[in-house]
C-alpha positions in Angstrom: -1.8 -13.4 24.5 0.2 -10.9 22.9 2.8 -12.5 20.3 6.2 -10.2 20.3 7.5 -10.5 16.7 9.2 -7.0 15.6 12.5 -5.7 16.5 12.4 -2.2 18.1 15.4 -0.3 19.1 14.4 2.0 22.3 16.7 5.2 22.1 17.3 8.7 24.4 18.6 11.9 23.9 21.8 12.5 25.4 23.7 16.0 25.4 27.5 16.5 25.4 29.3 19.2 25.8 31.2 20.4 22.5 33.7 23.0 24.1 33.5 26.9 23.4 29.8 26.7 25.4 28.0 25.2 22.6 26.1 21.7 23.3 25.7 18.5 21.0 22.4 16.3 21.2 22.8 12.4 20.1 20.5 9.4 20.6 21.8 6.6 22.2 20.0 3.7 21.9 18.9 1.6 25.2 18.0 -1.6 24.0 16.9 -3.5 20.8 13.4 -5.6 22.0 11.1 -7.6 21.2 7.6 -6.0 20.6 3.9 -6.2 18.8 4.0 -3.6 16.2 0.7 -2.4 13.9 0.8 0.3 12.1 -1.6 2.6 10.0 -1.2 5.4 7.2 -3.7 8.6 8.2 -3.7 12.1 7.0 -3.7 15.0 8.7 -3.8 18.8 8.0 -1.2 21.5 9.4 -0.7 24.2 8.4 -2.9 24.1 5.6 -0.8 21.1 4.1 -1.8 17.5 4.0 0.3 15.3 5.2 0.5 11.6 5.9 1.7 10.5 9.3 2.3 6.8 10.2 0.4 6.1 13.7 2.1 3.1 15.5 0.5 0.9 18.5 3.8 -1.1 20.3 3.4 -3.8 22.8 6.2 -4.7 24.3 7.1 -6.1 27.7 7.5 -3.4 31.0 10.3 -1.2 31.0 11.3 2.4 31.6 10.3 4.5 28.7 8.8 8.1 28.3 7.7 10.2 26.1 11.5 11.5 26.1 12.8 8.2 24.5 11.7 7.9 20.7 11.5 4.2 18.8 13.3 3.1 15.7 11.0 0.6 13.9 12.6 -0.6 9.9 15.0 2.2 9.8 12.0 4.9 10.7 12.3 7.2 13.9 8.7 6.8 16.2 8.2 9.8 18.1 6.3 8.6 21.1 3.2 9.7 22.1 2.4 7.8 25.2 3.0 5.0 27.2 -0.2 3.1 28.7 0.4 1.0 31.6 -2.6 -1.3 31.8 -2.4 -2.1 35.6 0.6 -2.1 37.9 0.3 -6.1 38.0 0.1 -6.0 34.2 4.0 -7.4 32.5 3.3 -5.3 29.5 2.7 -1.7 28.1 1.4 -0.5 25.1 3.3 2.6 23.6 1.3 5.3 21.1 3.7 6.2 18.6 4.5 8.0 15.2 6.3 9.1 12.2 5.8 11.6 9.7 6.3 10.2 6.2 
């Protein structure tokens, strides 16, 4: 039994036209939903640097979401890493997510 407790706000990229051949990319959210949200600080290296990256596991019920969508979790954007569907019978999916810190 997974308890959905945290407020997630699912959001995609849209692209407008901004006249004189030039585009504009926005996120639009989707839909604010309930979800299982646990989170860890890790470090990584790149580039030389070390840098702290929050990794995110999200359970939330089944619904159409990519890697193309991102998360907003607290205020803080969650690039998506994957989405695991256990089984096609299965109501729920479990999303791999971050954010750089």
């Amino acid at each position: 039994l997974t308890i959905l407790r945290n407020r997630v706000t699912i959001q995609s990229l849209s692209t407008t036209a901004s006249g004189g051949g030039t585009f504009i990319e926005t996120w639009t959210t989707v839909a604010t939903v309930w979800a299982n949200v646990q989170g860890k600080a890790v470090e990584e290296t790149r580039f030389d640097k070390i840098q702290q990256i929050d990794e995110y596991t999200i359970r939330m019920r089944k619904r159409a979401i990519s890697n193309a969508n991102r998360l907003i979790y607290k205020g803080q954007e969650l690039e998506i890493e994957s989405v695991l569907d256990e089984t096609q019978q299965s109501k729920m999916i479990t999303i791999k997510a971050r954010a750089e810190i």
